[in-house]
C-alpha positions in Angstrom: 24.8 -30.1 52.0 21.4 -29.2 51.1 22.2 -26.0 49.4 25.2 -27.9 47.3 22.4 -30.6 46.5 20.6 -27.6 45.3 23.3 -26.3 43.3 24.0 -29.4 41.5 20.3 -30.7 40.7 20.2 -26.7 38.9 23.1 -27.1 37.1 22.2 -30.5 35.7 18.6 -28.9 34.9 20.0 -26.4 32.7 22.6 -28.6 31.0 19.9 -31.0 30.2 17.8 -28.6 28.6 21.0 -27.0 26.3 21.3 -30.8 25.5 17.6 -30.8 24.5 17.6 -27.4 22.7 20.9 -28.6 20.5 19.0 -32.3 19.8 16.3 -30.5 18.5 18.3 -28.1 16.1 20.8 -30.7 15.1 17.2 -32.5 14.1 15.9 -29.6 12.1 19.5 -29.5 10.5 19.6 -33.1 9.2 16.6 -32.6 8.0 17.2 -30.1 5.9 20.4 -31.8 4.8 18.4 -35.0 4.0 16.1 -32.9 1.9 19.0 -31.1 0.1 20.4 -34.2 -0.9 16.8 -36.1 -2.1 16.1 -33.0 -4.0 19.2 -30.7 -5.4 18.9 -27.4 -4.9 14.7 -27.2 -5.1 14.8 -24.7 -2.0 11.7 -23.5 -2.6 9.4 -24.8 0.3 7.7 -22.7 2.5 9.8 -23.4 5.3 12.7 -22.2 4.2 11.2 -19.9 1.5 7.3 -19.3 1.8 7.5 -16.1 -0.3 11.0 -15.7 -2.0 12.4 -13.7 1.4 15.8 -15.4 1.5 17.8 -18.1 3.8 18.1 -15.9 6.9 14.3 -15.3 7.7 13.2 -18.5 6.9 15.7 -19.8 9.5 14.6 -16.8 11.7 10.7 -18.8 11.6 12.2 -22.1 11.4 13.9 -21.1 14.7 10.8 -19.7 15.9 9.0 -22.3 15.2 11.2 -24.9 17.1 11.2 -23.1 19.9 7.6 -22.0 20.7 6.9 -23.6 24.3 3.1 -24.5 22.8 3.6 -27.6 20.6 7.9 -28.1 21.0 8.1 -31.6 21.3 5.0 -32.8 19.1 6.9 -31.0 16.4 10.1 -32.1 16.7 8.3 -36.3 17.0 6.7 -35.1 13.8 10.2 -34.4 12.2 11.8 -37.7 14.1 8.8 -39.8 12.4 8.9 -38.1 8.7 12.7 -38.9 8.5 12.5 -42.7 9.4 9.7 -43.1 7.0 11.4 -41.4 4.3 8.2 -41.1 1.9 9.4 -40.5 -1.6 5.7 -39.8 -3.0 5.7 -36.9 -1.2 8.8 -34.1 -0.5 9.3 -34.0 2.7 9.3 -30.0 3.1 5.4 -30.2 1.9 5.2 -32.9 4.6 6.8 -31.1 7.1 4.5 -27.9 6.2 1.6 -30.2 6.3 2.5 -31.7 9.9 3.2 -28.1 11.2 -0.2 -27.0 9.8 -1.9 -29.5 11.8 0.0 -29.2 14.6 -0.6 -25.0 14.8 -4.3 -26.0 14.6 -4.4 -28.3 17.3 -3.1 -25.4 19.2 -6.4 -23.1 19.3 -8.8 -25.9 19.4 -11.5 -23.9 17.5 -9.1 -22.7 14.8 -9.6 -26.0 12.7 -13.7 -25.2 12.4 -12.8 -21.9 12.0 -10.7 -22.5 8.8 -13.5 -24.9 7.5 -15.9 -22.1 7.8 -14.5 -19.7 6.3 -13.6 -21.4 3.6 -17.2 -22.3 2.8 -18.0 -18.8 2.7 -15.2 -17.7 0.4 -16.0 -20.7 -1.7 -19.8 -19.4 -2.0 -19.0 -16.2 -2.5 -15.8 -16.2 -5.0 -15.3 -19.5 -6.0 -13.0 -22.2 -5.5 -9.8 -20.6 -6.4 -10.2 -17.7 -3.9 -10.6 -20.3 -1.1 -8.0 -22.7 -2.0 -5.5 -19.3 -1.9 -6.8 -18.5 1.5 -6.5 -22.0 2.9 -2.6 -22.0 1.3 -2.1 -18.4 3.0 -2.8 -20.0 6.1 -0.7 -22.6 5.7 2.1 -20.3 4.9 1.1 -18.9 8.3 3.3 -19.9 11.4 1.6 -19.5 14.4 3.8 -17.8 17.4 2.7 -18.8 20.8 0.0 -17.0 22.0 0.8 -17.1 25.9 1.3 -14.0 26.8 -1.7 -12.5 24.8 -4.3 -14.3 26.7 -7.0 -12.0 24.6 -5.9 -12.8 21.3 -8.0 -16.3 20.9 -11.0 -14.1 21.7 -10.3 -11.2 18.8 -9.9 -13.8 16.4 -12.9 -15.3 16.7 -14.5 -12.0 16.6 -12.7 -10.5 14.3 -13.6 -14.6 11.7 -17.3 -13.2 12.0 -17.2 -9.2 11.9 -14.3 -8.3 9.5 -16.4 -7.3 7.0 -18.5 -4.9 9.0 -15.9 -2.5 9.1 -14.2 -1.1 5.8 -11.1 -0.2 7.1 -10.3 -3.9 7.6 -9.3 -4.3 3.9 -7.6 -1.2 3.9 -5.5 -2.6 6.7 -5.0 -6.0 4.4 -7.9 -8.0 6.1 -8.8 -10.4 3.7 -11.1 -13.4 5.5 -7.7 -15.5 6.1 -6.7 -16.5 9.6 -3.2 -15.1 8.6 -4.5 -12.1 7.5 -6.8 -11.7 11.2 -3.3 -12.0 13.1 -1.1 -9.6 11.1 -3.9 -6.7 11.6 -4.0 -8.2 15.5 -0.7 -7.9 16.0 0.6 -4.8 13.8 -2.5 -2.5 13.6 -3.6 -3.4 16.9 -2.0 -5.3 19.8 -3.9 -7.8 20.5 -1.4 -10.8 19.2 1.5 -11.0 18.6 3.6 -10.7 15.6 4.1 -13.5 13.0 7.5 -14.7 12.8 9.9 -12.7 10.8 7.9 -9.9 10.5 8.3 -6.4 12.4 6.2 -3.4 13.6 7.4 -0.6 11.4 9.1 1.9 14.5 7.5 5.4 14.9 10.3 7.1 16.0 11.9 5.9 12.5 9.1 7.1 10.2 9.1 10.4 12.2 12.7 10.9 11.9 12.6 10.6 7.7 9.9 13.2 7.4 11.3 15.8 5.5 14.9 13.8 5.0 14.9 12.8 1.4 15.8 15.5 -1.3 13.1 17.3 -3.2 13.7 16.4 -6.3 12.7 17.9 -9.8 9.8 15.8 -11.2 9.8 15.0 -15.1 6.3 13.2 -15.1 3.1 13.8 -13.5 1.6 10.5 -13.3 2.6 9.8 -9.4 -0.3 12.6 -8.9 -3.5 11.6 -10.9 -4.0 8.4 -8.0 -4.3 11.1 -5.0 -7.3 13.0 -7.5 -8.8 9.8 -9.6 -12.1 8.4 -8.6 -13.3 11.5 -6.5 -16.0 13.7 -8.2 -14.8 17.2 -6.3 -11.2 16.6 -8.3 -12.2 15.7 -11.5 -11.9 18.9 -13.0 -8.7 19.2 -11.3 -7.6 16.2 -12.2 -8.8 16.9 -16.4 -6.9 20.1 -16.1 -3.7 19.0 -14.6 -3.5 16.3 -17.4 -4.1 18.8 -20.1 -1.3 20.3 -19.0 1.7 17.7 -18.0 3.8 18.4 -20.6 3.7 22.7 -19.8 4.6 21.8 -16.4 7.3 18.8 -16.8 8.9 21.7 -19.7 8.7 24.4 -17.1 10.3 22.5 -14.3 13.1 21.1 -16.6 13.4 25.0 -17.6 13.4 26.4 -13.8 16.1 23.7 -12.8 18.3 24.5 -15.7 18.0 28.6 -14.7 18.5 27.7 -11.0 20.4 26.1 -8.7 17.5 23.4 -7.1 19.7 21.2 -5.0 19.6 21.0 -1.6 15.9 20.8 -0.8 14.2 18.8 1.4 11.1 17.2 0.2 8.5 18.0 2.5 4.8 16.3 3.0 2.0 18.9 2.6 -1.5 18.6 3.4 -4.1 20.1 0.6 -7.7 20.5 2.1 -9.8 22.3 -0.5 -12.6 23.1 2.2 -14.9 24.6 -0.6 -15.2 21.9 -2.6 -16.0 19.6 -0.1 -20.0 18.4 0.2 -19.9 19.5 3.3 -19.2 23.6 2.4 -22.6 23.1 -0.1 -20.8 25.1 -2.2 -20.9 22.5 -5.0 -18.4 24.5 -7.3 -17.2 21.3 -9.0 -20.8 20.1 -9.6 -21.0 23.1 -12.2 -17.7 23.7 -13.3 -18.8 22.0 -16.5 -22.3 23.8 -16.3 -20.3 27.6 -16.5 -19.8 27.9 -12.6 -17.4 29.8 -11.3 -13.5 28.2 -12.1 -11.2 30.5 -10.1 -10.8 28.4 -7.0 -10.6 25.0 -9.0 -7.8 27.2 -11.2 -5.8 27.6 -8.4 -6.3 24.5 -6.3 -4.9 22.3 -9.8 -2.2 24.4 -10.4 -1.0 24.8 -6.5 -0.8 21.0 -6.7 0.6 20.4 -9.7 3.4 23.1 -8.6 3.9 21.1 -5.5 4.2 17.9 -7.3 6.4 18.7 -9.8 8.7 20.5 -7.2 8.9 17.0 -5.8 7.2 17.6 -2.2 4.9 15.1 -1.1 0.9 15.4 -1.2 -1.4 14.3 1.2 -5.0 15.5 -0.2 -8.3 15.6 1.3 -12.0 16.8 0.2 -14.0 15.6 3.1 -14.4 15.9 6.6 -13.7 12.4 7.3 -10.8 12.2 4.5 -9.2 14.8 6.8 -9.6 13.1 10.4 -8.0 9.8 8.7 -5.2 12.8 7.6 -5.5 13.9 11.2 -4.8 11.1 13.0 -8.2 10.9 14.2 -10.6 7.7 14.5 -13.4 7.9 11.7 -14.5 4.4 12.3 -14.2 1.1 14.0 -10.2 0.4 13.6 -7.3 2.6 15.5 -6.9 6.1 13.9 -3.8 6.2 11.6 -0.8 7.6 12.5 -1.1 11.8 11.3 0.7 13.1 8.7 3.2 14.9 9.9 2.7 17.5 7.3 5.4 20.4 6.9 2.7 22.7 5.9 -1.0 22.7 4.9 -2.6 24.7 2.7 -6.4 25.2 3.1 -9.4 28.1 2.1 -11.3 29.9 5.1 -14.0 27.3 4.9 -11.2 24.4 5.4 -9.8 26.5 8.2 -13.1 26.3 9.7 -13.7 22.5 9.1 -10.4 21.9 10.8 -11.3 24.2 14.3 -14.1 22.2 14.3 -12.5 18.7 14.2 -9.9 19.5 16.1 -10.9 22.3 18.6 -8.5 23.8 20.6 -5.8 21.4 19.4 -5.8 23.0 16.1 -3.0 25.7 17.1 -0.6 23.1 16.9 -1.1 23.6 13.0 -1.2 27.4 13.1 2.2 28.1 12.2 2.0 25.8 9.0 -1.5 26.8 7.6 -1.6 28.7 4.4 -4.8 29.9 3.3 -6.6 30.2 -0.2 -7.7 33.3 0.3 -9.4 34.7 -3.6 -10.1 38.5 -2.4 -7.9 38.8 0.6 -8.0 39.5 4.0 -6.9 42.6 5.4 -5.3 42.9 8.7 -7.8 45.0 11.3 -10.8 42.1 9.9 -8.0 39.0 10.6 -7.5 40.4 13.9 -10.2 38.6 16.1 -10.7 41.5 19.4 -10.1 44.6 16.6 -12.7 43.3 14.1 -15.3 43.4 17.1 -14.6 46.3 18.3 -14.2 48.1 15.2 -16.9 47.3 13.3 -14.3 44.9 11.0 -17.1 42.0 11.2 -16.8 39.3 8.3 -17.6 35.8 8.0 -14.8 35.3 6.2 -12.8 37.5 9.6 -11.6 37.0 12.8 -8.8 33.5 12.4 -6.3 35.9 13.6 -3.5 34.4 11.1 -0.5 36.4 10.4 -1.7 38.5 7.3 1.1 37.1 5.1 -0.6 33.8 5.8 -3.5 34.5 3.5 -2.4 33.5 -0.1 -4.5 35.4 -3.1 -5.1 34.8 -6.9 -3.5 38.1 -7.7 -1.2 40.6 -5.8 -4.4 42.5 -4.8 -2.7 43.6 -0.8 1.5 43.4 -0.2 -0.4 42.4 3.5 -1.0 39.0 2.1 1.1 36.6 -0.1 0.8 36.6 -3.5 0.1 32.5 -4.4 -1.4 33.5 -7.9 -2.1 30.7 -11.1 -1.3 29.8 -14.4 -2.6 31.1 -17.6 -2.8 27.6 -19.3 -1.8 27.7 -23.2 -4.7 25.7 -24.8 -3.2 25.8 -27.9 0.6 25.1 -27.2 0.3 21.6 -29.5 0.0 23.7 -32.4 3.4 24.7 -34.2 4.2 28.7 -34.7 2.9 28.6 -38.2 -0.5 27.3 -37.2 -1.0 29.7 -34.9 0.1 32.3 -37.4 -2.2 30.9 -39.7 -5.3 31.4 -37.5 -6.3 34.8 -39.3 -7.4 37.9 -36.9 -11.2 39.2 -37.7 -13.0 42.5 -36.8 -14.6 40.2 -34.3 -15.4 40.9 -30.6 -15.5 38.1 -28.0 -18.1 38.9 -25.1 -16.5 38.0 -21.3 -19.9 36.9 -19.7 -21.3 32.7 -19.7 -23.9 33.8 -17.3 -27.0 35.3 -18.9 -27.4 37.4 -15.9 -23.9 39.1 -16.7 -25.5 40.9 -19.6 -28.9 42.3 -18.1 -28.7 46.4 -17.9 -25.8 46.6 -20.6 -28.1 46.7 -23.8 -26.7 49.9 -25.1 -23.0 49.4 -24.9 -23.2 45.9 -26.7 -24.5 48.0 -29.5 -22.1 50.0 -29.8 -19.3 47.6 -29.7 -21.7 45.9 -32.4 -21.1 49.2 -34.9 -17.7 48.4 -35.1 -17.6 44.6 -34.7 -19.1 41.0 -35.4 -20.1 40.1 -31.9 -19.8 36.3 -30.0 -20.3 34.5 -26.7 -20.5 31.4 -24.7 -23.0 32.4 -22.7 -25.2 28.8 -21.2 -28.7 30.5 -21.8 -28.8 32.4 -25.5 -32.3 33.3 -25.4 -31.8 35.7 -23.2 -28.4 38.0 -25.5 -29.0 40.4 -28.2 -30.1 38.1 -31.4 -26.9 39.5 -33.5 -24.1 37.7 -31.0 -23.6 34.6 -32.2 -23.3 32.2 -29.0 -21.4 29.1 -29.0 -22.7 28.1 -25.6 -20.4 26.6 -22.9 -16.5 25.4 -24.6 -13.6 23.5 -23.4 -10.8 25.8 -23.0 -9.1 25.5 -26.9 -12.3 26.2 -28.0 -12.4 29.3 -25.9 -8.7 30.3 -27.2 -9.2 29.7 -30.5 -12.0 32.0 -30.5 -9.6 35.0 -28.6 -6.9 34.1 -31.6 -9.6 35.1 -34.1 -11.3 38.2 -32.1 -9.3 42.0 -31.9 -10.8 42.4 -28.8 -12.4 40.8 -25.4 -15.2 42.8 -24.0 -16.1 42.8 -20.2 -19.5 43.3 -18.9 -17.8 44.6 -15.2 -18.6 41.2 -13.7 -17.0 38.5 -12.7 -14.4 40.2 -11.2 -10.8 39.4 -11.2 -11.0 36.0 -13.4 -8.2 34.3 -15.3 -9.7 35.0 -18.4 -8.3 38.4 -19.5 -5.2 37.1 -19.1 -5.8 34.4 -21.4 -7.0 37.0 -24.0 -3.8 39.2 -23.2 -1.7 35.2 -24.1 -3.6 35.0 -27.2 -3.2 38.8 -28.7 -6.5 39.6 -27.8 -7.5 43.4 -26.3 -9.4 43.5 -23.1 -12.0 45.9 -23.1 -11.5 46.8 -19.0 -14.7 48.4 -18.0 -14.5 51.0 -14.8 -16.3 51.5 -11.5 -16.4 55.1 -10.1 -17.0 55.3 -7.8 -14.5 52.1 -7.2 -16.7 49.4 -5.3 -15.9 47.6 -2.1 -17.3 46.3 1.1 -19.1 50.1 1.9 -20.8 50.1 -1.1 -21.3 46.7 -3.2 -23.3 43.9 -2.1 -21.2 41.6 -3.4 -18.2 42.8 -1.8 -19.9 43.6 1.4 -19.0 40.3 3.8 -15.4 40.0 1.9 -12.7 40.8 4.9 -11.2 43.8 3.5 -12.2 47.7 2.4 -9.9 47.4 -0.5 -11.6 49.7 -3.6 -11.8 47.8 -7.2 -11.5 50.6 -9.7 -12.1 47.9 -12.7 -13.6 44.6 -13.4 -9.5 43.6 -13.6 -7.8 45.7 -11.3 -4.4 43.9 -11.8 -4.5 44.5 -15.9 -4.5 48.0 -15.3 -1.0 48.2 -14.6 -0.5 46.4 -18.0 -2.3 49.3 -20.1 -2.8 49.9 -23.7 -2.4 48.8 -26.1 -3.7 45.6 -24.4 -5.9 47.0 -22.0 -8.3 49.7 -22.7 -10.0 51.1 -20.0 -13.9 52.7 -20.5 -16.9 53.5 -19.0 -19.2 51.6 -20.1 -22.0 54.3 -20.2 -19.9 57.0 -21.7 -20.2 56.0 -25.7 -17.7 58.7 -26.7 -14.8 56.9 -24.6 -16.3 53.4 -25.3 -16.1 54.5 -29.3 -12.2 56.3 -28.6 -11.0 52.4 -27.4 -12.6 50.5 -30.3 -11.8 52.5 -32.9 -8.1 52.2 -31.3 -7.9 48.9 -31.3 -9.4 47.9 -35.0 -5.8 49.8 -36.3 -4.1 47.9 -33.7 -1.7 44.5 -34.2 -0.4 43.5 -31.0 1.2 40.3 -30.3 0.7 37.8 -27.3 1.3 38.8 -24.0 1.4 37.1 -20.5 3.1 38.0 -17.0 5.8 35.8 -16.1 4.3 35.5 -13.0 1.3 33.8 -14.5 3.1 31.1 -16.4 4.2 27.5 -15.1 7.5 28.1 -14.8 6.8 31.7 -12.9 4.4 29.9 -10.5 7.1 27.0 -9.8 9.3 29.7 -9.2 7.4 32.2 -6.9 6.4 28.7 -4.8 9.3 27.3 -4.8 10.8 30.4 -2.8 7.8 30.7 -0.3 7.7 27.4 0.9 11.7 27.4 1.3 11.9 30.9 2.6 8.8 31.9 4.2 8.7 30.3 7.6 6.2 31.3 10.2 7.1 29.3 12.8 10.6 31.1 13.6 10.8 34.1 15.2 14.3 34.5 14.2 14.1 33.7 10.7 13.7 36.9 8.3 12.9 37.3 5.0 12.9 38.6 2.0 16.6 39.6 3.3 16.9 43.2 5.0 19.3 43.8 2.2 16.1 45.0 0.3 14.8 46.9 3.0 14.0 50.8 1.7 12.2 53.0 4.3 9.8 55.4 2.9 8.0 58.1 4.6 4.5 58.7 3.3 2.6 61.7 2.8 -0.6 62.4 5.6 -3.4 60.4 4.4 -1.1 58.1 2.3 -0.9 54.2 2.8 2.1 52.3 2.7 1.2 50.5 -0.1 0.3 53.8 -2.3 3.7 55.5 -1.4 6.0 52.2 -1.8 3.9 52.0 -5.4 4.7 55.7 -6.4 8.3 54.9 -6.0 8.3 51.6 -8.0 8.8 49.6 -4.9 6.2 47.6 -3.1 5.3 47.3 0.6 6.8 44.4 2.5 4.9 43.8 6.2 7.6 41.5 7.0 10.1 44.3 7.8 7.7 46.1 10.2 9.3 44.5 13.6 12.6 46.2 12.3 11.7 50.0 11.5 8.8 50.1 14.7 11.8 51.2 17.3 13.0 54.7 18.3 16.0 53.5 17.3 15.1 52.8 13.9 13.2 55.9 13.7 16.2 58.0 14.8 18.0 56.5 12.0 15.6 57.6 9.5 15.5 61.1 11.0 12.6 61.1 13.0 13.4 62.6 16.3 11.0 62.0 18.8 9.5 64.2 21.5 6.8 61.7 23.2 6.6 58.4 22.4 3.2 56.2 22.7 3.2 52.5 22.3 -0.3 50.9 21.8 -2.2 48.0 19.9 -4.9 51.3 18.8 -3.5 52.2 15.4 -3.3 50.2 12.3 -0.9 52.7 10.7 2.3 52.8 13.4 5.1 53.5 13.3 4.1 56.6 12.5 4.6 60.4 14.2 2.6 63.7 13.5 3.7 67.5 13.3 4.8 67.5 16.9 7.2 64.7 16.6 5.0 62.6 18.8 5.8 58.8 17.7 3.7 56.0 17.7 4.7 52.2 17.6 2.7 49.3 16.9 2.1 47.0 20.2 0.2 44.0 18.5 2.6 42.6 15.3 -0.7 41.3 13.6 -1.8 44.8 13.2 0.8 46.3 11.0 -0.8 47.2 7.9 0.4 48.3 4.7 -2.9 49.5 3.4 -4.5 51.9 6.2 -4.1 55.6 6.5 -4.8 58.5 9.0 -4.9 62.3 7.8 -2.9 62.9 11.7 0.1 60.8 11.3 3.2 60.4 8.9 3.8 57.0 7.8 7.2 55.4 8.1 6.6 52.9 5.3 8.9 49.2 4.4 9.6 49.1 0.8 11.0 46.8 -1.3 12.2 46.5 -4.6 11.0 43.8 -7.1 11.5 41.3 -10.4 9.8 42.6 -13.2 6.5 40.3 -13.7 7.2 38.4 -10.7 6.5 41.1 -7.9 6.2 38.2 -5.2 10.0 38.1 -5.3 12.5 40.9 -4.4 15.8 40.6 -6.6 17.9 39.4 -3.9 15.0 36.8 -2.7 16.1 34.1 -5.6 
């Protein structure tokens, strides 16, 4: 009897609180009736719709709010009361919002004073306006109950007095509003919980769309100038990529009209420029405009604008703390962001270094995805960490034990690393085909030197280029240049053009090496004057070469113009006057009209990216390319490198196919028939054999090397062929 007594006082529990639960909504529901049919179809209160979000949330907070255990029954004798009074002076949804406000207060006894207080200090600080917005946010605000967050009361009250000490707040939305408080509480943090109607954005679901969406063609640039405004180390970048949005819009529409571009996924890469962060001390955007050194800026712009317009996401960073917030890692008194889940980063050495040191061991998690900016190159036995110390292969720049293809150069100077290259931008490309014609050629030379210090100790060949021509510079010191060049000090780049579309030739001084600017001569029908080094310099022998990671010999200021020859490149000694004379006198007869690789224009850099980020994949051991359809073994001559014998057939090494030819079995197929067989990580030039048919293969994969030779051992060499002007690409690799 006592259990069915039991049974029956439950039963009539729970059917008295359905009965209660329906009074209360039937309630809420007359009242909204009554207020439909006092006012028409006003729907516009912020019960039903605080901020235009639709019928079915503002029920969703109406139903949270009738249902919240803290103040239940006061609200609903609020409602009960409004509707027998019936006050026509006021509508009865700003009464209702009114009577709910007060309620919610009541509810954190402090929260009342708190309100009060700040609005004093907004009021002092901004004015009236700004505090009557905050109080009406609040308002707006529906309190959930608080019960099961028994620390919340306490983080708002500390969060009402410090959330201005921190700066991330008002990233995060923190404004000085109590609303404002628990939506960073309760979504950035966890101390609260969520408002009513709104929603925690999932992980899992912003994980699971990275990468999804197409990449996409872009035909404008400005989604990219608010990820470089306002920062000093981009605002070169940023002056050059605007000076050139139409050239790159053009050449993507161009590229997608050649090519078949569908079918890409757009993926979110990370930029971290380490050398133009403060931190380097390199300062190279502090003098870009004071005749420092361009190249890397060059790059970095157009890398970024080829990414953009490709339509891949960017996610840049030119600090060490711009890259923990990228990171994922906590910078300052809020929670760490969630980390970009980038698809690939590209970096220098210097970044690569900045990001071992943030994120330490951890940082091989990244390896795989990590292209690096490498200007010179980085050869194989001085990227390898164990061989560079134990064969005197020490660098500064050595030792991050990369694959060698990771390290991405300004020009094609090793097949061992990846040819990333830049654009030779066309200064002049608003002027119609008759202007330009109408710029008329002079027997003028234009001097390749802004430094001063470029000129010292070459006196006597700047005289005679003077016999045969009117001589001019933009050098930053003049004092300090023969008085008969006429210097026009440091000029923007159409400046600079205009000046190669009036001069026959462009001299170098042998230094800088390897800049964009003979190319821009070459664009503009201007001769390069392309002065020699014998012997060739490199790390043995030139200081400035000496700490650069590779042995590679630079038999000209412009070792990659060599190829092009004369008539646009004349190659002297500078000391021999006879051949110096022999290359002037050439090219004072000599017309020629503009010239530039394909490889070095916009649409040739889209292109050559475009096919390395979808096709070169170091994270896949199963994955190969360029396709082994363009796979042509070689075998070099004793003492010859891969990359010399590929050359003298018109092919070009390729270190990916390596893994495929270092097997007996390969080597039987390309007639090598081996006698002894030795296996070892102790040659840079395997596979390989010698007179006796003893074969060696290559133990450690980063130490394949297209570039060394031995005088004991026949090279077996990976060639490839490749597109004219674009010699990144095979022609089967597009």
């Amino acid at each position: 009897m006592k259990t069915l007594r039991c049974s029956l006082w439950g039963a009539l529990s729970a059917l008295l609180g359905i009965t209660f639960i329906w009074y209360l909504s039937l309630s809420y529901i007359l009242l909204i009736k009554l207020e439909q049919e006092d006012r028409g179809s006003i729907g516009h209160s912020s019960l039903r719709h605080a901020d235009h979000v639709g019928m079915e949330k503002s029920e969703a907070k109406a139903t949270s709010l009738s249902f919240s255990t803290d103040y239940t029954e006061e609200l609903h004798t609020v409602q009960i009361k409004m509707a027998a009074e019936g006050k026509k002076e006021q509508p009865q949804a700003e009464m209702i919002e009114e009577k709910i406000y007060q309620v919610q207060l009541q509810q954190v006894p402090w929260m009342e004073e708190l309100l009060k207080q700040q609005a004093e200090k907004v009021e002092k600080k901004d004015g009236r306006e700004k505090s009557d917005n905050h109080i009406q946010e609040d308002r707006h605000c529906l309190l959930p109950s608080m019960a099961q967050y028994p620390a919340c009361i306490s983080k708002l009250k500390w969060m009402s007095e410090n959330w201005e000490t921190e700066p991330c707040y008002g990233r995060h939305g923190v404004n000085g509003s109590l609303c404002s408080f628990i939506i960073y509480l309760s979504e950035i943090e966890s101390w609260c919980p969520l408002l009513p109607g709104r929603l925690t954005p999932s992980v899992t679901e912003e994980k699971s769309e990275v990468g999804s969406d197409p990449a996409v063609i872009r035909t404008s640039m400005e989604d990219l100038y608010p990820l470089l405004e306002n920062n000093v180390q981009l605002q070169w970048i940023h002056q050059r990529i605007k000076s050139m949005a139409d050239a790159w819009v053009d050449a993507g529409n161009s590229l997608s009209a050649k090519y078949n571009l569908t079918g890409r996924k757009a993926k979110h890469i990370l930029l971290h420029p380490g050398a133009l962060t403060d931190e380097s001390g390199f300062k190279i955007p502090q003098y870009a405009s004071k005749g420092g050194p361009l190249g890397e800026l060059i790059q970095w712009s157009d890398l970024m604008a080829t990414l953009h317009v490709l339509g891949h996401r960017l996610h840049i960073s030119v600090s060490l703390p711009q890259l923990r917030i990228l990171l994922g890692i906590r910078t300052d008194g809020c929670p760490p962001p969630p980390a970009v889940e980038a698809n690939l980063i590209y970096t220098d050495i210097t970044g690569l270094r900045q990001f071992k040191r943030i994120l330490k061991h951890s940082w091989t998690i990244y390896k795989c995805r990590i292209r690096v900016l490498d200007s010179f190159g980085t050869e194989p036995d001085f990227n390898h960490a164990v061989w560079g110390r134990t064969h005197n292969r020490k660098s500064p720049y050595g030792g991050l034990h990369l694959i060698p293809a990771q390290f991405n150069t300004m020009f094609p100077h090793t097949p061992d690393n990846t040819f990333l290259g830049f654009v030779v931008q066309d200064h002049l490309s608003s002027k119609s085909t008759a202007q330009l014609n109408s710029i008329r050629r002079k027997n003028q030379a234009l001097i390749y030197g802004k430094n001063a210090n470029f000129w010292m100790g070459k006196r006597a060949y700047l005289d005679v280029v003077h016999k045969y021509f009117e001589m001019h510079a933009t050098v930053a010191d003049s004092p300090r240049i023969p008085r008969y060049v006429k210097n026009h000090g440091i000029v923007k780049g159409t400046e600079l053009q205009m000046l190669l579309r009036q001069s026959k030739v462009f001299v170098g001084l042998s230094f800088p090496y390897e800049g964009p600017s003979p190319l821009e001569a070459l664009a503009n029908g201007c001769a390069f004057l392309n002065p020699v080094f014998d012997p060739p310099l490199s790390s043995l022998n030139s200081h400035f070469f000496k700490w650069k990671p590779n042995t590679r010999e630079v038999t000209s200021q412009h070792p990659y113009v060599e190829a092009i020859g004369e008539p646009y490149v004349w190659m002297v000694d500078m000391f021999n006057t006879t051949q110096v004379e022999r290359a002037l006198n050439a090219i004072l007869s000599q017309s020629i009209e503009p010239y530039l690789p394909y490889e070095f224009t916009s649409e040739g850099m889209l292109q050559r990216v475009n096919t390395l980020i979808e096709k070169q994949d170091f994270c896949s051991s199963t994955k190969t390319w360029p396709p082994l359809s363009a796979l042509q073994v070689v075998m070099a001559e004793v003492g010859t490198s891969c990359k010399q014998e590929c050359q003298a057939v018109g092919l070009i090494c390729e270190p990916a196919f390596f893994p495929q030819i270092n097997s007996i079995n390969a080597l039987a197929n390309y007639g090598v028939d081996c006698q002894t067989i030795e296996i070892a990580d102790k040659h840079l030039v395997a596979p390989a054999f010698d007179g006796d048919k003893h074969c060696v293969l290559q133990l450690d994969p980063l130490l394949f090397s297209c570039v060394r030779s031995t005088p004991s051992l026949v090279r077996i060499c990976p060639c490839r062929d490749y597109i004219k002007d674009q010699i990144a690409l095979c022609k089967t690799c597009i």
